[in-house]
N, C-alpha and C positions, 0 to 999 in steps of 0.2 A: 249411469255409473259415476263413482266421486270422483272430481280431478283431485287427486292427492297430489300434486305438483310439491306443496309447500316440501315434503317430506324427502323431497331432492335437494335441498340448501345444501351449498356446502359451507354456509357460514353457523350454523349450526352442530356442535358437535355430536351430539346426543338425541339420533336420528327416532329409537322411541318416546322420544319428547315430544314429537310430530305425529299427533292425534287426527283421523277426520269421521273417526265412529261414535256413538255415543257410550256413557260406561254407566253399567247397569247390572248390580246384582252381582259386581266379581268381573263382568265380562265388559267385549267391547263388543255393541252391536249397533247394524243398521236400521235407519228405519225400514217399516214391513213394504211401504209405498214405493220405496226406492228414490224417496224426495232426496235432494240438497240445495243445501244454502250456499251461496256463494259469499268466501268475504276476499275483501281488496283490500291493498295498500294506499291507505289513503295518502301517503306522499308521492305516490305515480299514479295511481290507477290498477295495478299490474293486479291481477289475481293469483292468489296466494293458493288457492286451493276451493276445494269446499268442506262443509261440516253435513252429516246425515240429519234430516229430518225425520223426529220420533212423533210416531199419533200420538189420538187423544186415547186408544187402548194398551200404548206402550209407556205413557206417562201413567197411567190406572195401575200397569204391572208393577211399574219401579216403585209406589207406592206400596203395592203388594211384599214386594222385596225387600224394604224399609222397614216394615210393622215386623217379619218376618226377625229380620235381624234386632228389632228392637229389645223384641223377649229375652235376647240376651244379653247383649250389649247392655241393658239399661242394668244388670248384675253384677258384669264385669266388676270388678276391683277396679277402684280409684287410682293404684298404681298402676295397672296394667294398661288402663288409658291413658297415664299421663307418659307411660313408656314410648307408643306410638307416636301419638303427638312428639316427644321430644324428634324420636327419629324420623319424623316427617319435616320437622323443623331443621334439620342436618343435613336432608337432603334437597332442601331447598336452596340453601345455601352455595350447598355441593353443586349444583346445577344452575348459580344464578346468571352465568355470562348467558347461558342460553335461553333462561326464561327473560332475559333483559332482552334479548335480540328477537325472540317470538313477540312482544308487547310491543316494542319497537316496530315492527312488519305489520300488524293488524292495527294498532292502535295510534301508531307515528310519534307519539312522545318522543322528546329527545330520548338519549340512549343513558346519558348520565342522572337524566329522572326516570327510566324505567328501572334502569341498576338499584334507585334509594326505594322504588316501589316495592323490590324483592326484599328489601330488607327489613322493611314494614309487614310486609305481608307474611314472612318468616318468624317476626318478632309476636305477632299473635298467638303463632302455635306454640312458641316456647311457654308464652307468659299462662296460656292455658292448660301446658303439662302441667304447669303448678299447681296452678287453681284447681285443678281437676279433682288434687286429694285433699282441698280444704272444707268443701260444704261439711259440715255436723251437724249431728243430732245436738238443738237445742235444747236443752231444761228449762223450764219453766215454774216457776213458783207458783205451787200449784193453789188455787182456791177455794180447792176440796178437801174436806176430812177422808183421811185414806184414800187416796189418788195418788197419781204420780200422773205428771203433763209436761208432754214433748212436743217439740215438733221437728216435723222431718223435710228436708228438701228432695224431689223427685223428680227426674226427667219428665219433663212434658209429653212428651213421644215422638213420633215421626215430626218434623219439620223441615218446611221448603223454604228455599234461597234464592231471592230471583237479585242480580246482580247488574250493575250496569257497564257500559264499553272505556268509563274514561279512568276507570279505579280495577281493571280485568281480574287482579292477581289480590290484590291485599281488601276489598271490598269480602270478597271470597274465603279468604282466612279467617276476616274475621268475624262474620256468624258464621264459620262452619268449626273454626276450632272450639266457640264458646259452647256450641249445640253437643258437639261429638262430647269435647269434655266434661259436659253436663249428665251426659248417658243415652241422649239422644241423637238419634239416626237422621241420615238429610238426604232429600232428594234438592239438586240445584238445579235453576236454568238459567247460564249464563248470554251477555247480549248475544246475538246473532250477527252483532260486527266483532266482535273480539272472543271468538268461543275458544280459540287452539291457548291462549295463558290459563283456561281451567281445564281444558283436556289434559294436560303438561301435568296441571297440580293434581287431577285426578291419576296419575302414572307413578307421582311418586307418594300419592297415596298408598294405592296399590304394592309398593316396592317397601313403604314403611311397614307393612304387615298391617292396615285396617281391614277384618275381615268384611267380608262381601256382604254387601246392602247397607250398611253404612254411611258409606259418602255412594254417591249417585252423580251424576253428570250429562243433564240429558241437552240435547240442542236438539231446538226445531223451532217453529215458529209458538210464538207466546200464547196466542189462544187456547195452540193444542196440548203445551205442556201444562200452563198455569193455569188453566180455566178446570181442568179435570182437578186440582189440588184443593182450588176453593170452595168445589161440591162435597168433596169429602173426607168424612168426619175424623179418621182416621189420620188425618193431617193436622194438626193440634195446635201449629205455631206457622207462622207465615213471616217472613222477615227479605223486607226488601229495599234498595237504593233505587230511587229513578226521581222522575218528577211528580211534583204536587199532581197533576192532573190523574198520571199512575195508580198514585197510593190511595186518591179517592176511588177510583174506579174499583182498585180490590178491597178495598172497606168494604164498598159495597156486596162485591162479589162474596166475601168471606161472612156476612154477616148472618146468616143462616145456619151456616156451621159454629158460630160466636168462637172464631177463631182468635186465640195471641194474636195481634199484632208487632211487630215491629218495623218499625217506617221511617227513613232516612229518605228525607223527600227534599224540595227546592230551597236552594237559599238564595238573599239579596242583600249578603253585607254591604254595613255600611263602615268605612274608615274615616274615623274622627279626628282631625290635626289639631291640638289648640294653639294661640301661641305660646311661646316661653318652651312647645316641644323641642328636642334635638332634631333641626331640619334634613341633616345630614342619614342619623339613622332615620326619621322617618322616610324619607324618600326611601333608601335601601329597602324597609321594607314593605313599603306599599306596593314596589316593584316586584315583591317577592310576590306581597300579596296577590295584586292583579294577575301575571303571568305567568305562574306557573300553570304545568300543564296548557300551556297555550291562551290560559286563563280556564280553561275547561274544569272547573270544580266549581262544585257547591259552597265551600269556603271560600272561593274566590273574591276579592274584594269588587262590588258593581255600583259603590255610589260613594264617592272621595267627598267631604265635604273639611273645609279648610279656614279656620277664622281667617279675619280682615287683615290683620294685621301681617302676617307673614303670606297671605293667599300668592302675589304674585313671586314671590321667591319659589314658593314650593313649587309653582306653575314651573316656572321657569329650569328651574333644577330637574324636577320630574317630569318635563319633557327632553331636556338634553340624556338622560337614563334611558329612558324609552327610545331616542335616537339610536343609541348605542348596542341595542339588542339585535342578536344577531337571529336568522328567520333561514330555515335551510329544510333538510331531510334527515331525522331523526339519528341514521346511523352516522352523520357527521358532529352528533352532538351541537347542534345550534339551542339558543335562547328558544325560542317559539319555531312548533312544529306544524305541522298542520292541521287544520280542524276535520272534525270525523265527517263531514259528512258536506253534502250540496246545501242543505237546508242550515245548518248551522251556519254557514258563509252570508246565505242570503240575508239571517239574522243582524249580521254586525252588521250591514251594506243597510238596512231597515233602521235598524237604531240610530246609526250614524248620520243620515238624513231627514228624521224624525227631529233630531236636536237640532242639526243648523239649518231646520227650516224654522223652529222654533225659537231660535236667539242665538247658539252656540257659539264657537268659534271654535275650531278644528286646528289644532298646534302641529299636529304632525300623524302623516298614515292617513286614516280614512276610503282606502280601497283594497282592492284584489293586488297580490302580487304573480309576475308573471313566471314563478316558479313550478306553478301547477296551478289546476283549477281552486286548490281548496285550502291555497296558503294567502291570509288579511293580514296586512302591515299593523304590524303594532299600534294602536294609534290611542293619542291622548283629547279629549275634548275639552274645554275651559267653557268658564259662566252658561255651564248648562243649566235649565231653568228647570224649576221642579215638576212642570207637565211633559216633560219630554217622558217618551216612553223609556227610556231606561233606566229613570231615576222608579220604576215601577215596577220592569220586566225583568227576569233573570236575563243576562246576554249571553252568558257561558261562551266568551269567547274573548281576545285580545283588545277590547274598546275601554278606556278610560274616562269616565265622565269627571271633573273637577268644579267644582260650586262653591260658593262665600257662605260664612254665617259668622251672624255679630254676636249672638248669645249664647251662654251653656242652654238655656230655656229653650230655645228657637230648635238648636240641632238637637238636642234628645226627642223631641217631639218631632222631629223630618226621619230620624235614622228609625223611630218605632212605628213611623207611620207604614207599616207594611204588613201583607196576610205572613210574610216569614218570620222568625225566629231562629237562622241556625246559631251563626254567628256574628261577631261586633270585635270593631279592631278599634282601640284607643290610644292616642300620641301623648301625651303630657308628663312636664316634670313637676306638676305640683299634685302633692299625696292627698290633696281632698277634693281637689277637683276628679282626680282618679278614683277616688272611692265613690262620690257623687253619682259621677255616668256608670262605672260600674253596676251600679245598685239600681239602677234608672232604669238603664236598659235592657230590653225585652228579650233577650236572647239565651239561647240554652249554652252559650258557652262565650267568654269575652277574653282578648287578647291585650294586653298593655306594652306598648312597644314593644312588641314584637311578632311576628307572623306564626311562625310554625309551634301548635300548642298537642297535634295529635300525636297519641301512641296506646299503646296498648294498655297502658293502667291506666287510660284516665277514661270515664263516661262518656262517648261522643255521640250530642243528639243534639235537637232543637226545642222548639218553642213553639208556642200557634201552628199552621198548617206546616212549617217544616218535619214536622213527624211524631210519633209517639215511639216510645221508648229509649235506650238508651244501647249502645253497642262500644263493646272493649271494658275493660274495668271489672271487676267480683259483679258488679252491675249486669254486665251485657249476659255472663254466664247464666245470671237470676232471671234474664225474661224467658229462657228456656227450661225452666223448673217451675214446681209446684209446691206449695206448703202444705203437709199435712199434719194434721192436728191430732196427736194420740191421748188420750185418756185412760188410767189401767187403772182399776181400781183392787187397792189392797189389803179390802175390808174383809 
């Protein structure tokens, strides 16, 4: 039987918000097994509840249910999708205290960066009510005597969403609103630590008027829902966040079916200080960069390298910032909340001793804090050497590596020396040296003084193994369609 415990909060106001079934087909149902998943509050421990686990013949059905609704959905009018969509978007909104307080409780983020998460994760579905009525029938100037030549955009068809725990709610928008508004139907599987932020969005799904098999929402364990997806054919588009190691595995998986990909896989930014940058805002927002979400992102900055000339100012400055950050439980709104899981803790506690056994020096933090098992002190490391493992490893967590470099030459070649490409953050006040690195480096997206560059009109992807395709933007809408090519002849 499922602890629904979660669905007694009384910090909660909006009690059908509080999901522990899966949603399939219109409905809400259990698994056939009577499995559940247990998820916890990673800032106590406290179990929150559980979510149902779906086979691998219930993952087969929702598929079934999918294709089913695709037959129409994929005719619908352009307006009449971009109608839902808007009111799924208002009700997002309408409900953000408490989708901020469910991501808060499974996920621990602070509470005033789950609140900015709803409002991203909202702003997807808006921007794709739009988009939803611009694809056209292209003309083409035709090459033919008596022809006429079009081409037409076409939902791809059923398409799955596998989503990861540190992005619950806006990860989730945004391939689901680009898919639905493209004319395509979605089965999702969100993590299995953070499943109740896409129950929630699957509720006001439902409440916007998407008819049934459309959006999907299944939890269970990942073999049994996503393994059934990648056999079959009827599945047409696969689009997932997680790690490099992840998105290889379902390459592989999907390859038989020669499935779309789209893959939002590992990063290992690097941030670039020159001197002559403003010391002042770059500290700001290197701090932005590193820590948010606990430092828990793909964008996250994991390898600080800083010319000679201002290295120890920056050092110095951007360790008294990092002092200053505050480390609590999420609904108190602190700096840095706690990290997901035992295994990501062990991570920083690895990396951290990896560098000053290698040369380091350790400025500030460096351990467990005794708030709970799974909150790490902020911590900054200076003259890390470039074999330590984190100048190599993703850390996806609160550790700050800092390193010198004397040439523009030198650091383009350290920050591209990586299998990733998401992102590159660069400091400088001089407009050719900025064009220079810009152009240089290998990344699907680069930042110039300043950290925060996502939203929903811009293309967000990578490079090398950080993934293929692109998500948000007329872009993200287009890997969920198909071109076809008409030829009439008017001879």
């Amino acid at each position: 039987m499922l602890d629904t415990a979660i669905s007694a909060r009384p910090d909660i106001a909006d009690k059908r918000l509080l999901r522990s079934f899966a949603y399939v087909n219109g409905r809400w149902i259990a698994g056939e097994t009577g499995g559940a998943i247990p998820v916890t509050n990673p800032a106590n421990g406290e179990r929150l509840g559980d979510v149902t686990a779906l086979s691998r013949a219930q993952s087969r059905a929702a598929v079934d249910a999918a294709q089913t609704a695709f037959l129409d959905w994929s005719m619908t009018l352009p307006q009449e999708r971009s109608a839902i969509l808007r009111r799924w978007f208002d009700l997002i909104l309408a409900a953000k205290d408490d989708l901020a307080r469910i991501m808060v409780l499974e996920q621990g983020k602070p509470l005033s960066e789950a609140a900015g998460e709803i409002d991203y994760a909202a702003s997807f579905l808006e921007y794709y009510a739009e988009e939803a009525k611009r694809p056209n029938i292209e003309g083409v100037t035709s090459h033919l005597h008596d022809a006429e030549v079009e081409l037409w955009l076409e939902p791809v068809g059923v398409v799955g969403l596998i989503t990861p725990w540190n992005f619950p709610s806006a990860m989730l928008t945004r391939k689901a609103a680009a898919a639905i508004a493209a004319g395509c139907t979605v089965v999702a599987h969100p993590s299995h630590e953070t499943p109740f932020s896409a129950l929630a969005l699957a509720e006001l799904a439902e409440r916007a008027g998407l008819p049934a098999g459309v959006f999907n929402v299944l939890t269970g364990h990942a073999p049994d829902i996503v393994e059934p997806w990648c056999e079959d054919t009827r599945v047409r588009a696969l689009s997932f966040t997680g790690s490099t190691e992840v998105g290889r595995l379902l390459y592989r998986q999907s390859a038989d079916t020669v499935k779309r990909l789209v893959l939002e896989l590992g990063g290992h930014a690097p941030v670039i200080v020159f001197k002559g940058a403003d010391l002042d805002q770059a500290v700001e927002e290197v701090i932005k960069a590193k820590f948010a979400t606990s430092g828990q992102d793909c964008l996250g900055a994991n390898r600080i390298y800083v010319e000679r000339p201002v290295y120890d100012e920056f050092c110095r400055r951007f360790t008294q910032a990092t002092e200053k950050l505050t480390v609590g439980i999420g609904m108190g709104d602190p700096d840095i909340g706690p990290l997901m899981n035992e295994k990501a803790v062990a991570k920083q506690e690895e990396h951290v001793a990896d560098a000053l056994a290698k040369g380091a020096k350790l400025a500030c933090g460096g351990k467990r804090l005794d708030r709970g098992p799974l909150f790490f002190a902020p911590t900054v490391l200076t003259d890390v050497p470039d074999n330590a493992k984190i100048m190599h490893e993703e850390t996806f967590g609160p550790v700050a590596p800092i390193t010198v470099f004397d040439t523009e030459e030198e650091v383009l070649a350290k920050a591209n020396a990586t299998e990733y490409g998401l992102v590159a953050y660069v400091h400088s006040q001089n407009p050719k040296r900025i064009y220079r690195a810009t152009r240089a480096l290998q990344f699907g997206m680069v930042a110039v003084n300043r950290t925060k560059v996502t939203g929903a009109p811009i293309p967000f992807g990578g490079m090398k193994q950080s993934g293929l395709g692109r998500e948000g933007s007329r872009r993200g809408m287009e890997e969920f369609m198909e071109i076809k090519y008409v030829c009439r002849d008017w001879g």
